[in-house]
N, C-alpha and C positions, 0 to 999 in steps of 0.2 A: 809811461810809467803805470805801472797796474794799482788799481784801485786796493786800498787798504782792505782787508775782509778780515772778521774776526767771529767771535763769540763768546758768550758769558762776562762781558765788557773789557773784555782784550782785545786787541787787532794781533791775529797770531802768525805768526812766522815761523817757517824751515818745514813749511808741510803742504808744500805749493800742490801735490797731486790730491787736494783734499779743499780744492776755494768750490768748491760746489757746496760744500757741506757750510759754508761759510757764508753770514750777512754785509753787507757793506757797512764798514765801520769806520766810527767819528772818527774824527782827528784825534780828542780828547782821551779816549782810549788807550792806556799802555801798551806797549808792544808786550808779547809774552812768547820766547822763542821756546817752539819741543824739538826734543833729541832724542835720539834714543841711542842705547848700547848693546853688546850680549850680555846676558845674566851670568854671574859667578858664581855658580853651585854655594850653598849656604850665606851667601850675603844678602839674602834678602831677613828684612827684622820681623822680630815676632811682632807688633807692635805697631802705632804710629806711634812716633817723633815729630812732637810740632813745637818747634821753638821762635822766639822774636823775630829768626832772622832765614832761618832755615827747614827744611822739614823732611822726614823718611816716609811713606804709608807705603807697607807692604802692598801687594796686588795677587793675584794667584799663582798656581804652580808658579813658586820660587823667583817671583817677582817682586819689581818694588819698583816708587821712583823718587827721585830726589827732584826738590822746591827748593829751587833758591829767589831768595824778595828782593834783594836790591836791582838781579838784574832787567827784569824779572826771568827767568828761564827752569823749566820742568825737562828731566834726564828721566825717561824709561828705561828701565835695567829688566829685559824679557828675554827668556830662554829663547826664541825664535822671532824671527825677525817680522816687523808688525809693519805695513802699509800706513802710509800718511793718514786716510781716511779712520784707522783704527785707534790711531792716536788721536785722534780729534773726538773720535764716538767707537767706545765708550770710555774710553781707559782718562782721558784727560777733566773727565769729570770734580775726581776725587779731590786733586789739586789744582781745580780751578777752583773751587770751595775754602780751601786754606788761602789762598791767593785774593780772592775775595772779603776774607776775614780779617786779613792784616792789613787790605782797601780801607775798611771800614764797612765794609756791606756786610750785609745778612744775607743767606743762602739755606735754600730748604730742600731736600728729594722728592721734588714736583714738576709736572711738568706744568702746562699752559694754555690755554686757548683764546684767542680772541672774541671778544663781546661789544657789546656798543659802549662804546669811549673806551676799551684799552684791553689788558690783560686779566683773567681771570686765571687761578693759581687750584690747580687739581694735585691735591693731595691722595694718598692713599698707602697702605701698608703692602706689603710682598705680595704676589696672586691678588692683588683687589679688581684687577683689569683696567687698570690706570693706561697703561700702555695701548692696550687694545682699544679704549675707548677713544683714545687720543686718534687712533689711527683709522675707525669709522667716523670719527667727524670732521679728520681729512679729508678723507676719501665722499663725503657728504660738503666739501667745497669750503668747510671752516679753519681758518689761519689757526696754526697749531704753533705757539711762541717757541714751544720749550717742550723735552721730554721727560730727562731724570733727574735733573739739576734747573732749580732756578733762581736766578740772581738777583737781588734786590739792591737798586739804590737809589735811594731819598726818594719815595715813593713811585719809582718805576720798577716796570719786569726789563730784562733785558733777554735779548734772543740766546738761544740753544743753537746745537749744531742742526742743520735743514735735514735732518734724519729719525725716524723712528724704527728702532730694534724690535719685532714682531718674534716672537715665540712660534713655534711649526704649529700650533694648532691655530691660535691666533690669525695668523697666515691664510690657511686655509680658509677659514671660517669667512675671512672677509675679501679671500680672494684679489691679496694684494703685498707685494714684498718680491726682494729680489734675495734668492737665498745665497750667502758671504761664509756658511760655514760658521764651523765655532771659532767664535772670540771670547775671548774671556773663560768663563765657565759653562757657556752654555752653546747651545748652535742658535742662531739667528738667521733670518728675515730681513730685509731692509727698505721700510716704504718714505722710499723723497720725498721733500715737504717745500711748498713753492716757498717762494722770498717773504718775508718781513719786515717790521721795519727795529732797527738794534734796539731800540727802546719805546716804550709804552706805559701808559699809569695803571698801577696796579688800582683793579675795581673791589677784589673780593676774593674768596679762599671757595673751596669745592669740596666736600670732601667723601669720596667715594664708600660706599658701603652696601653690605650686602643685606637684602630683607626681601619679606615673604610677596611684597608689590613696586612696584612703580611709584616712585614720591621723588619731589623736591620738598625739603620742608626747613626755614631759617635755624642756623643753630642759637642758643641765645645765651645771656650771661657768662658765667666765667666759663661755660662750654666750650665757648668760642676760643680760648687761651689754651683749653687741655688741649685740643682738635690739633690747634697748630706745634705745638712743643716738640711734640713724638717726632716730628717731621724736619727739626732742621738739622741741616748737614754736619755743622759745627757746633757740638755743643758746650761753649763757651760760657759763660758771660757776653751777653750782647756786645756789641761794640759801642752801642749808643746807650745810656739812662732811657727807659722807657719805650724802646725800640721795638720791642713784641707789644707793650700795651698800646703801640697807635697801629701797630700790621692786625693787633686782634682786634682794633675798631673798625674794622673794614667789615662786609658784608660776608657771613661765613653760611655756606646752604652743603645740607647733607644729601646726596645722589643717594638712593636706594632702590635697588634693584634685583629679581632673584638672580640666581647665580646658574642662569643659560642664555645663553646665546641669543634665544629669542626676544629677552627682553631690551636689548643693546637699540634699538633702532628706537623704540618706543622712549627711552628712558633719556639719551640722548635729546631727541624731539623738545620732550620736557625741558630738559635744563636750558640748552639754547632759546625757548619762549621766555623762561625766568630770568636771564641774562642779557636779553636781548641780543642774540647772534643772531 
C-alpha cells in the first residue's frame, strides 16, 4: 500500500501522476480528493462564494472550482484539461486556504524557508522576487517549506507542494527550471524542491522589500501586525481570539535589497546568517 502524500495539511487523493510534488503525510491529516471537469462557457462566478459548508472561487479564463468541507473534496471546472501535477501547483492553492480556514488554521501568500529550529515565513507583495528568491536558496542547498501558500497550525508551518513556478526571466537568471508552458495566466519554469518534513514550528516572518542596499533589519511594534495582514489568504476574522497577535509575536525582519539581480546572492547570504540557515 503506498505511502499517504499530501500538502498544505491534507494527505491528497485522485492525483496519483503528481506524488512527486507531494510530502509524506501524517495519518492525522484529512484526506482531500481533486477532480476536475470541462468548463461550461459562462458558469464560472464573477466572485468568490464562501459559505459554512461550501465555496465557488472563480480561477481564470472562465474557470472556477467548487470546495466542498464535509467531504472534504475540490471539483476544477477548466476550459482544457489540466494534468495532475497542475492541479496540485498552482491552481489548488486557492482552496486549500478556504479548506484550511474552516480547519481552523490561518493561511497567508508566503512561501517558506527553513532556518535553525523550523520554518521561517517570507512574505512579500506581486514582483517583490519572493519566488526567485525562494528559488536561489534552493538552488544554494536551503530546504525551501512552501512557495505561495502557507499553512499554519497551532504554531507550525506545514509543507507546500515540492515545486517552485519560476517566471522566464527568473529562469534564466538562475539557470534553473524546467519549462511546463502556460498555466494559469502566465508561462512558467519549474524548479523541484527536495523532500521536507509536513510540519515544522514556525520561528519568524521575512518580509521582502525593495531598497537602495543590502540590509536585514528587525521590524518592531505594531509594524510587525501591519507587515503581516496585507498578506493573509483569507481575510476573515481570524478563527482563533488573538491568533495574528501571538503570529505577530514572532520575530519579523525586513530583506532589503536593490531591485537587480546582482544583489540576490549577497542579500540572501545575509538573511540565512540572521536566521541561522
Amino acid at each position: 500500500m503506498a505511502t499517504a502524500a499530501g500538502c498544505y495539511g491534507f494527505r491528497i487523493e485522485g492525483v496519483d501522476e503528481a506524488r512527486r510534488l507531494l510530502v509524506a503525510a501524517p495519518a492525522e491529516w484529512p484526506r482531500l480528493t481533486l477532480a476536475s471537469a470541462r468548463a461550461v462557457a459562462g458558469g464560472a462566478p464573477e466572485t468568490d462564494v464562501v459559505g459554512p459548508r461550501t465555496a465557488v472561487l472563480p480561477l481564470h479564463r472562465d474557470g472556477w472550482m467548487e470546495i466542498e468541507r464535509s467531504v472534504p473534496r475540490i471539483t476544477f471546472h477548466l476550459p482544457q484539461e489540466a494534468r495532475h501535477e497542475e492541479l496540485v501547483h498552482p491552481y489548488l492553492a486557492p482552496g486549500a486556504a478556504v479548506l484550511a480556514r474552516w480547519a481552523g488554521r490561518e493561511s497567508f501568500h508566503a512561501g517558506a524557508v527553513l532556518g535553525d529550529g523550523g520554518a521561517w515565513a517570507v512574505l512579500g507583495d506581486r514582483e517583490s522576487g519572493k519566488s526567485s528568491t525562494l528559488g536561489w536558496l534552493a538552488l544554494q542547498g536551503h530546504r525551501v517549506l512552501a512557495d505561495d501558500l502557507l499553512v499554519l497550525d497551532s504554531g507550525a508551518a506545514l509543507a507546500g507542494p515540492r515545486c517552485i513556478d519560476l517566471r522566464p526571466d527568473a529562469a534564466a537568471h538562475l539557470g534553473a527550471g524546467e519549462p511546463i508552458g502556460v498555466v494559469g495566466t502566465r508561462e512558467r519554469w519549474r524548479l523541484r524542491l527536495e523532500p521536507v518534513p509536513a510540519r515544522v514550528p514556525l520561528c519568524g516572518w521575512i518580509a521582502l522589500e525593495w531598497g537602495p542596499d543590502v540590509a536585514v533589519e528587525p521590524v518592531r511594534g505594531a509594524n510587525r501586525m501591519l507587515t503581516l495582514i496585507p498578506h493573509r489568504s483569507v481575510r476573515l476574522e481570524p478563527p482563533a481570539a488573538g491568533a495574528l497577535i501571538e503570529l505577530a509575536s514572532l520575530p519579523v525582519l525586513a530583506l532589503r535589497r536593490p531591485r537587480s539581480w546582482d544583489s540576490l546572492a549577497a542579500a540572501t547570504e545575509r538573511l540565512m546568517v540572521a536566521i541561522g540557515g
